[in-house]
N, C-alpha and C positions, 0 to 999 in steps of 0.2 A: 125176523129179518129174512128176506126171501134171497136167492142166488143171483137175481136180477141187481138188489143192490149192493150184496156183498160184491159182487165183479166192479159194478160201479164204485162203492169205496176204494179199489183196490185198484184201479185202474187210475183215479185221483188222485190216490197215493203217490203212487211211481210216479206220472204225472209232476208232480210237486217235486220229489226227489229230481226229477231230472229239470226242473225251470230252477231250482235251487242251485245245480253244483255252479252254474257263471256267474250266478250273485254272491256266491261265497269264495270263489276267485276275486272279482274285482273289489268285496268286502275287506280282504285280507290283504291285498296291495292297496287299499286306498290306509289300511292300518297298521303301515307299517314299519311309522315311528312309535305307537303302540308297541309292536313286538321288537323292536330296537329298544324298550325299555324294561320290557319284562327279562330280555335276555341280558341289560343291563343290571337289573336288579337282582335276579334268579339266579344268572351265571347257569341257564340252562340256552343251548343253543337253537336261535331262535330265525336269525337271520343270516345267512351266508353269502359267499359271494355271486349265488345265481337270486338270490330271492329271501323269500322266509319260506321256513323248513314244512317239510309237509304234516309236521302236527299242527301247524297254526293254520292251514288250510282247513285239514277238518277239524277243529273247534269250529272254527266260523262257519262252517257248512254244521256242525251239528246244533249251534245254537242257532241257527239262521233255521233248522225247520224246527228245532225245539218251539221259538215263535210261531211261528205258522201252525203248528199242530195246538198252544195254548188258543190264538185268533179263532182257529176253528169248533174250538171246541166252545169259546164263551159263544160263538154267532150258533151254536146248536144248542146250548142250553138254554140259551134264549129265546131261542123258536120253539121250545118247550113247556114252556112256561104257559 
């Protein structure tokens, strides 16, 4: 792999990182009877009086490129083949 496309991966990346953090905002307020119940069931706090807490921000921001990063990977193994 030559420097031309490693900068290209890399630049993808970040790329993705940052179209990712508004979908995992509006992810996690559209989920937020979701975390009204885990914090119901856990008794770990989950939702406060501004929002839900910023650990439930990033899960859904890390599982939200977790996805992204599995997508990419089967559409390259595929193109492999």
């Amino acid at each position: 792999m030559n420097l031309t496309n490693r900068l290209r991966d890399v630049g993808l990346g970040f790329a993705v990182c940052l179209i990712s953090a508004p979908i995992a905002i509006a992810v996690t307020i559209a989920l937020l009877p979701f975390w009204s119940w885990v914090e119901s069931m856990s008794e770990i706090e989950s939702v406060g009086h501004s929002g839900p807490a910023e650990w439930c921000y990033l899960m859904s921001y890390i599982i939200i490129l977790a996805c992204i990063y599995l997508i990419c990977w089967a559409i390259r193994s595929r193109a492999n083949i």
